[in-house]
Structures are given as structure tokens and as C-alpha cells.
C-alpha positions in Angstrom: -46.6 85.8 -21.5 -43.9 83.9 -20.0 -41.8 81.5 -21.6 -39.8 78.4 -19.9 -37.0 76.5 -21.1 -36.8 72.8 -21.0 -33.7 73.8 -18.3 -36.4 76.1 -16.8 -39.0 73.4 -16.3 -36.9 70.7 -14.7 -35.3 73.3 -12.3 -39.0 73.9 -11.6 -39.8 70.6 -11.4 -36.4 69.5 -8.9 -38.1 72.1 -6.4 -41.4 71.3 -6.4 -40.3 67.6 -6.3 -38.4 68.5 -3.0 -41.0 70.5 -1.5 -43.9 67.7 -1.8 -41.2 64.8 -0.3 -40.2 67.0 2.6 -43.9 67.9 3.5 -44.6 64.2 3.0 -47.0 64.6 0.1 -45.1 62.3 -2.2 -46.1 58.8 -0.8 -43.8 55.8 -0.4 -44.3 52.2 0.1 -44.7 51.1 3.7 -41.3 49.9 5.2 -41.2 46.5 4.9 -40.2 43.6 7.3 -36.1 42.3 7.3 -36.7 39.0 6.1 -34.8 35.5 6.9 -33.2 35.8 3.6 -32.0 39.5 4.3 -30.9 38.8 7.0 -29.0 36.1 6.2 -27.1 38.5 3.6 -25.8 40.5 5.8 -24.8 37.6 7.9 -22.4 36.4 5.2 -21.6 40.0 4.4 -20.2 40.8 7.8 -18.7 37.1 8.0 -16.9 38.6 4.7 -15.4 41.6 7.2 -12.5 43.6 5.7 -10.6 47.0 7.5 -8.4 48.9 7.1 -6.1 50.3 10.3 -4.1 54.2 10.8 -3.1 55.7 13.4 -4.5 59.2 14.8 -2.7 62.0 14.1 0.6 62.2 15.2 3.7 64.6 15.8 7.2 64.6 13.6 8.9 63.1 16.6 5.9 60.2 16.5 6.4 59.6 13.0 8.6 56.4 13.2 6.6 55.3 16.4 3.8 55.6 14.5 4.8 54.2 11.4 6.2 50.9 13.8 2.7 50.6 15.0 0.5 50.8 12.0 2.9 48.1 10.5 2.5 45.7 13.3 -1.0 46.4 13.4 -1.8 45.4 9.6 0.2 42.3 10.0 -2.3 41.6 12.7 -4.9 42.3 11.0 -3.2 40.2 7.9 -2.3 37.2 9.7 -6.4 37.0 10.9 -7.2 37.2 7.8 -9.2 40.2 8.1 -7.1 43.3 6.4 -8.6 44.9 3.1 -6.2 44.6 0.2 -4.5 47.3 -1.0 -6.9 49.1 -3.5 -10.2 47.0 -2.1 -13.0 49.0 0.2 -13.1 47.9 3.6 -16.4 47.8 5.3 -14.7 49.2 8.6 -12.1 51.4 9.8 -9.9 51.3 12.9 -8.5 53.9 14.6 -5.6 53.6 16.6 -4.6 56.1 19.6 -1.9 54.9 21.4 0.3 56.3 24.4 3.6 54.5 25.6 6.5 55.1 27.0 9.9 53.3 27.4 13.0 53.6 29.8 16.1 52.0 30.5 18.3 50.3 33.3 21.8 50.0 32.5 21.3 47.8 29.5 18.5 46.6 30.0 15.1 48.5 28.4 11.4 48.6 29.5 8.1 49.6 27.8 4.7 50.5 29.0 1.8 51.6 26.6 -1.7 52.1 26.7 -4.2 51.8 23.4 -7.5 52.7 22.2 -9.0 52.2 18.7 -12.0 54.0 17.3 -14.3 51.9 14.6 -15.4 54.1 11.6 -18.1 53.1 8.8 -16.2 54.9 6.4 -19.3 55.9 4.0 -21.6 57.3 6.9 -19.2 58.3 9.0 -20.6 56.6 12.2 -18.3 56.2 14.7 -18.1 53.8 17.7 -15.0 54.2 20.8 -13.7 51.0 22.5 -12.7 51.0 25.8 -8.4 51.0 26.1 -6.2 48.1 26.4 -2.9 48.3 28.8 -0.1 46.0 27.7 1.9 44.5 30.6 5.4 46.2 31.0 7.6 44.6 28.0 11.6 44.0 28.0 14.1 44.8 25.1 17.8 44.7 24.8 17.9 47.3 21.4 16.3 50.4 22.9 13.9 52.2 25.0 11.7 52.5 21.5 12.4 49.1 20.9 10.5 48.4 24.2 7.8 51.0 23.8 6.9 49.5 20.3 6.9 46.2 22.0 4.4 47.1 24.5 2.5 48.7 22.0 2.4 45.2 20.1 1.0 43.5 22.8 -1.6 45.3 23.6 -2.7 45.4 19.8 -2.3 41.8 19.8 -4.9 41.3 22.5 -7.4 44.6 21.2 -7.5 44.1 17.2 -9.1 40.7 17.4 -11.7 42.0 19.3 -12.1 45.0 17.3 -12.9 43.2 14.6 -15.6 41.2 16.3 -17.1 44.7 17.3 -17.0 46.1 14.4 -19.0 42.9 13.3 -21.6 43.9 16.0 -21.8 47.5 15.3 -22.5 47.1 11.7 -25.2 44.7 12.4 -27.0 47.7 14.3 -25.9 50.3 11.7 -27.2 47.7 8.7 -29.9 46.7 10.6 -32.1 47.9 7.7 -30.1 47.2 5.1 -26.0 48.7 3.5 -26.3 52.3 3.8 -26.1 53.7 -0.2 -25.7 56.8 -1.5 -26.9 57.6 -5.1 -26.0 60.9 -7.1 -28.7 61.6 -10.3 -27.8 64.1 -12.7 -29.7 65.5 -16.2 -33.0 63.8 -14.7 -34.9 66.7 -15.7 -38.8 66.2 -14.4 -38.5 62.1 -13.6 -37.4 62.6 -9.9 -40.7 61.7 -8.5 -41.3 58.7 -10.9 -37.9 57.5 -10.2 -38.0 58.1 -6.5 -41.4 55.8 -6.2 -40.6 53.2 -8.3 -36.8 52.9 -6.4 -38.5 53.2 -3.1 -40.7 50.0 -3.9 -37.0 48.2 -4.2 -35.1 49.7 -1.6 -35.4 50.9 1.9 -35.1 54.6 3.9 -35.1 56.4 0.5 -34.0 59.9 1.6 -33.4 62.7 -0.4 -30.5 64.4 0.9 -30.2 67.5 -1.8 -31.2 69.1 -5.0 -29.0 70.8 -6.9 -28.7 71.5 -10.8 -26.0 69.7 -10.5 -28.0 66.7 -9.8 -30.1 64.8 -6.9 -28.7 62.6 -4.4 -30.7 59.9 -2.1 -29.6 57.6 0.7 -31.2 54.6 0.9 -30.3 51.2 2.9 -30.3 47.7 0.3 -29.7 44.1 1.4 -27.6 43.8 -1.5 -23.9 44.4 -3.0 -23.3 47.7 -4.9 -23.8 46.0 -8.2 -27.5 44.4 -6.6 -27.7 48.8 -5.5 -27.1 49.3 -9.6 -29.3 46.7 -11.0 -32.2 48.1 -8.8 -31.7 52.0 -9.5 -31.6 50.5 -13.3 -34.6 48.4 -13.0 -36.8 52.0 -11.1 -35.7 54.1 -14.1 -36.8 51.6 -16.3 -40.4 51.2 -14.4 -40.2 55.2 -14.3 -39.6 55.5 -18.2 -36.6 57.0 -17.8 -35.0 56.8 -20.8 -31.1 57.1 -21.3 -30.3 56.0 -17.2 -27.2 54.8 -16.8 -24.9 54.6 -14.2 -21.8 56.3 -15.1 -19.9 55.1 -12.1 -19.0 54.0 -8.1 -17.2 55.4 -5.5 -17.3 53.1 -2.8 -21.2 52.5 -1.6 -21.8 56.0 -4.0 -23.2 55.7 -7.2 -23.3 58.1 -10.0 -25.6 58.2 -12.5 -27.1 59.9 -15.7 -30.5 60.6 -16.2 -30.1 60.7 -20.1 -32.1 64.8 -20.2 
């Protein structure tokens, strides 16, 4: 005769639970419509755009250029009122890639500079190029830096405004079915189905992504803020009777919780 531990069984029961998901046995509700309300969520979520701007990598020699240009860029940014406090997430990222140069006349210095930014959702990863902005040839009296920096200016000046505004649209096709979650499970011992219908009836695109014994983690998209994302994986454990749920913490659009096995 063979014996199981309670370890044992909800290893067991993890695997099986991932087997009948991916082959589609375990049944979900139906996707569901965006509705006027939802979508008016996410209106005044993206309304509420935050990023946060750094520069691609650079060389030693690029280090003060680049440390000029990231500066100018977040008081951009600042001044629009769209750069993420220090220590707050930011629903976008902007990558800058810039190429300039500068030269001189007697005492007289010129700039040239070419820019291109990159928008990032940070938690996905999704990425999205924008075509390059040439600044017009600039004039300094300091330095042929001086002059490349101001180029470099310029042509942020006239590209972060509308990267912003694209970021806008390219989160409204990335959220079109809701804020991409994640959410990390651990000690939920044979509750993973239960839990996974009851949160799929509140969410939408449950995915599970992996099954360790270290713990289960889903995707899922929510018209909601992370604490709406908490309140709804509380309420599924709850409908589950899953005893002992908590969530232990977040990281970003992540959230970490306990199973209470």
C-alpha cells in the first residue's frame, strides 16, 4: 500500500490541476463584453498617465551627455505634468536613444542631434518604437557639448509630448481587456481549481502561467486598481472556501499571496 502526505497530495493535485487547464477541461466563464463603465475606467486611468524616462545604454565618455539629457528630459516630462514621482509606479516607460554631435567656429559652437524613444509597459514588457525626431542645428557660446545637449533639448521638447500621447494610445490597445495582473499563490494545497473558477467569474484572460511548489501564478486582465485586483482574488478564495487567503503583498501590478495550507 502506498501512502501520501498532505505535501504529497497537493503536489498531486498542482499537476493534475495544470494538466486539465491546459487541455481545456477545466471550464471558464465565457469572456464577457467591455462595458461603458469599463471602459470608462480605463479612460480616467490613462487620463491619470505617469512615466518614467532613461536613457539607453551608454559609454563612459556618454556618461555626462547622457546624464544632461535624462535631466532635461524629466523636467519635460515634469513641467507637463506627466513624470511619476520618485518611488510611485508609472504606467509607461520611455526610452530615449539619442545621437548628436556638436562643432565649433572660432567661438562660436553648433549642435545637431537626432532622437528616438522606445515606450515600454514595464509589467509585460510590451514594447512599442516611435519614429525619430531631428532637432534643427542649435547655437551655443560655452561649448560644442553645450550645443549638442541643446540640440538634444529641442528635439525632446517637440518628441516627449507626443510620446506621452502614444503611450496613451498604445495602452488603450494593450488594456483593451482590462490592466494586465500578475498573481503569485503559494501553500494553496488542492484549492487551485476552486480558486481559479471562482476568480475567473471576476476577472478576465485568467492564464496560468506556472506551477511550482513554490506556488502558482496567473495573469489575468481587471478593469480595476491593484487594490480592486486584491479585493477580487479575496472575494474568489472566499467563494472557493479557501481558508487562511491573504495577500501578503505587491510589487507593482504583482500580487503575492498565501493560501493559508
Amino acid at each position: 500500500m502506498i501512502y501520501f502526505t498532505g505535501r504529497k497530495i497537493g503536489a498531486l493535485c498542482r499537476v493534475v490541476f495544470s494538466v486539465l487547464v491546459l487541455a481545456g477541461c477545466v471550464s471558464v466563464p465565457a469572456e464577457r463584453e467591455v462595458t461603458e463603465e469599463e471602459r470608462a475606467f480605463l479612460a480616467r486611468y490613462l487620463e491619470a498617465l505617469t512615466v518614467k524616462v532613461f536613457f539607453r545604454e551608454a559609454s563612459a565618455e556618454e556618461l555626462l551627455y547622457k546624464e544632461a539629457v535624462t535631466g532635461s528630459a524629466r523636467k519635460i516630462l515634469a513641467r507637463e505634468g506627466f513624470l511619476a514621482e520618485d518611488g510611485k509606479e508609472a504606467e509607461a516607460l520611455i526610452e530615449i536613444d539619442a545621437v548628436s554631435e556638436g562643432d565649433s567656429r572660432r567661438e562660436n559652437h553648433y549642435g545637431t542631434a537626432f532622437v528616438r524613444c522606445g515606450l515600454i509597459e514595464p509589467f509585460t514588457g510590451a514594447r512599442r518604437e516611435l519614429p525619430g525626431v531631428a532637432a534643427p542645428r542649435t547655437f551655443s557660446k560655452a561649448s560644442p557639448f553645450d550645443a549638442a545637449v541643446n540640440a538634444t533639448e529641442a528635439a525632446l521638447a517637440r518628441m516627449l509630448p507626443e510620446a506621452v500621447a502614444e503611450a496613451r494610445a498604445f495602452l488603450v490597445e494593450l488594456y483593451g481587456r482590462g490592466i494586465v495582473y500578475g498573481l503569485v499563490v503559494r501553500n494553496m494545497g488542492g484549492g487551485a481549481e476552486r480558486f481559479h473558477r471562482a476568480f475567473a467569474g471576476k476577472v478576465r484572460n485568467l492564464t496560468l502561467e506556472e506551477e511550482t511548489p513554490h506556488g502558482t501564478r496567473w495573469s489575468f486582465a481587471f478593469f480595476g486598481l491593484p487594490e480592486d485586483a486584491e479585493a477580487a482574488a479575496q472575494e474568489a478564495a472566499e467563494e472557493a472556501g479557501i481558508k487562511g487567503f491573504t495577500v501578503q503583498e505587491r510589487e507593482g501590478k504583482l500580487l503575492r499571496c498565501d493560501g493559508g495550507n
